[in-house]
N, C-alpha and C positions, 0 to 999 in steps of 0.2 A: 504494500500500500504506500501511495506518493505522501510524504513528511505534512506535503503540505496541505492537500488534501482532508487529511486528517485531521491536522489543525483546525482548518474552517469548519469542520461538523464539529468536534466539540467546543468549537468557540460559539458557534451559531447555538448549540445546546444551550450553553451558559449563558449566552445573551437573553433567549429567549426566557428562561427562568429568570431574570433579572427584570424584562419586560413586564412579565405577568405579576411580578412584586413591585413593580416601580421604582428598583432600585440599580439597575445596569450598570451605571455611572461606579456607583461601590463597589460593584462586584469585579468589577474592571479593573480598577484600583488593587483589591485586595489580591488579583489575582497576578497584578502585578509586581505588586512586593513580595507576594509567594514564590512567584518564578525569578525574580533580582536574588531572592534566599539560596535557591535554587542550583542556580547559575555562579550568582558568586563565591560557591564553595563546591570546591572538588569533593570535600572530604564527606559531606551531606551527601553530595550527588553519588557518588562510591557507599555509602552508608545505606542509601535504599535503594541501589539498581543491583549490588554484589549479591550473586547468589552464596556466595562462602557464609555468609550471613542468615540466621535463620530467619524467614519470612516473619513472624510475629516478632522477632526484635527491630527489621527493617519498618512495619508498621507502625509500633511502640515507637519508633524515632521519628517519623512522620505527624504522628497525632500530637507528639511532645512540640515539635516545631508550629501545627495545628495551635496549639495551646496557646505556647507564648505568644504567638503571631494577632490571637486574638478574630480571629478572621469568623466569618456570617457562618450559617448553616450549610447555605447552599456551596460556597466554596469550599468548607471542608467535608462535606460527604463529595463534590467534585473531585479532591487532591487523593481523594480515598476508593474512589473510583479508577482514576487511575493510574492509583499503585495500584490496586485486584486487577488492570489488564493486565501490568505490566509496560502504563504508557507515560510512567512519571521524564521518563527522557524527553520528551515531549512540552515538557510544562511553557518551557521559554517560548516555542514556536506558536503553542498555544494559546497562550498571555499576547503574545505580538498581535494575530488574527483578532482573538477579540478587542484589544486595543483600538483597532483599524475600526472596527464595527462598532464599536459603544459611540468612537469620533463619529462616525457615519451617521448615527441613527439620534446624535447631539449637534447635529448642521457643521460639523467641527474637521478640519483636514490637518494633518502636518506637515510643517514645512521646517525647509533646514534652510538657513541664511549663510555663506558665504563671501566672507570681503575680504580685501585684503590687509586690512587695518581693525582695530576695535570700535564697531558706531556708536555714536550717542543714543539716550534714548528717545532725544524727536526724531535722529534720522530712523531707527528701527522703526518706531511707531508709523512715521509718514511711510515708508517700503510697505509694513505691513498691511496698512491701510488700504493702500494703493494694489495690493495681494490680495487683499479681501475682495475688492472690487471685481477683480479678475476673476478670481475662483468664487466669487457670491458664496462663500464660506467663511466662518469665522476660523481663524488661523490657530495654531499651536505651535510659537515658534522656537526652533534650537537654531542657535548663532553658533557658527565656527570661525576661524578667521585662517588665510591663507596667501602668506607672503607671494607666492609663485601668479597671483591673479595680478600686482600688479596694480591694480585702480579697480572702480565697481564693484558689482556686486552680482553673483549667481544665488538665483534662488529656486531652489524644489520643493513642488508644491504635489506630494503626492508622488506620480510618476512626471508630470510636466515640469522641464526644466527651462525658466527664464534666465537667459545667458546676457548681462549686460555689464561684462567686465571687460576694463581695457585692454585684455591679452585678446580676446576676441573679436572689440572692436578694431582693435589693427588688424588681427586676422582677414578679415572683413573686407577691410581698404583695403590691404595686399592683393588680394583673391579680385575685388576688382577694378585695381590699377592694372593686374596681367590681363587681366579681362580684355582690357582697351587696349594694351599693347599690340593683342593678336589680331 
């Protein structure tokens, strides 16, 4: 079965139970600090996918993490779930899919900003403004910065990439100054 495939059925699952409690937004949340848990420790993720390990202590370690995490009903009979397939590897890929859908189904897109320098916060706000309008979506934005652009700013909205950095607008001219040449 494709990784990713998978991922969207049980994110769609999880949504859906979120929908019908009115609580998506949370569950989305909670299932992303379970899978950050997850992800950012080998030693966890080796603790519940090793079979050397007896399955009711691999659980027993799961429900304790359950515990302190504090997390809803429905995402801990989810995490419990599964571990009984066998599909806690899975959780990151998981958490991302719903992620994408809870933004979806909250008018909400992500986008990543790219400059080559650090903006201020009117220049972000006016970009992102100016993003919204574009995508008729409210934004969720991550700022990176990247000497190698040079000037401007590349931004990804989703899969749509706005390219308006100076390394491309020379590109640009280049491409058609040869243009005229020939």
């Amino acid at each position: 079965m494709i990784v990713g495939s998978l991922a969207r059925r049980y994110a769609r699952a999880l949504l859906e139970i979120g929908i019908a409690q009115g609580n998506f937004e949370a569950l989305g949340r909670e299932l992303d600090d379970l899978a950050a848990t997850y992800a950012g420790s080998r030693d966890l993720a080796e603790a519940l996918t090793n079979p050397i390990f007896a399955r009711a202590k691999r659980r027993a370690v799961l429900e304790a993490i359950l515990e302190k995490s504090a997390v809803s009903i429905p995402v801990r009979n989810f995490a419990l779930l599964l571990f009984e397939g066998e599909r806690i590897p899975h959780l990151p890929a998981i958490a991302r899919e719903l992620r994408l859908m809870v933004d979806d189904k909250a008018g909400r897109v992500q986008a990543r900003i790219t400059s080559a320098a650090p903006l201020s916060a009117e220049q972000t706000s006016k970009i992102q403004a100016a993003l919204e309008r574009l995508s008729g979506k409210k934004l969720v934005v991550d700022q990176h910065e990247d000497a190698t652009l040079l000037g401007g700013v590349v931004a990804k909205i989703g899969d749509v990439v706005v390219d308006g950095s100076l390394r491309t607008q020379l590109e640009n001219m280049r491409e058609r100054f040869l243009q005229d040449q020939v």
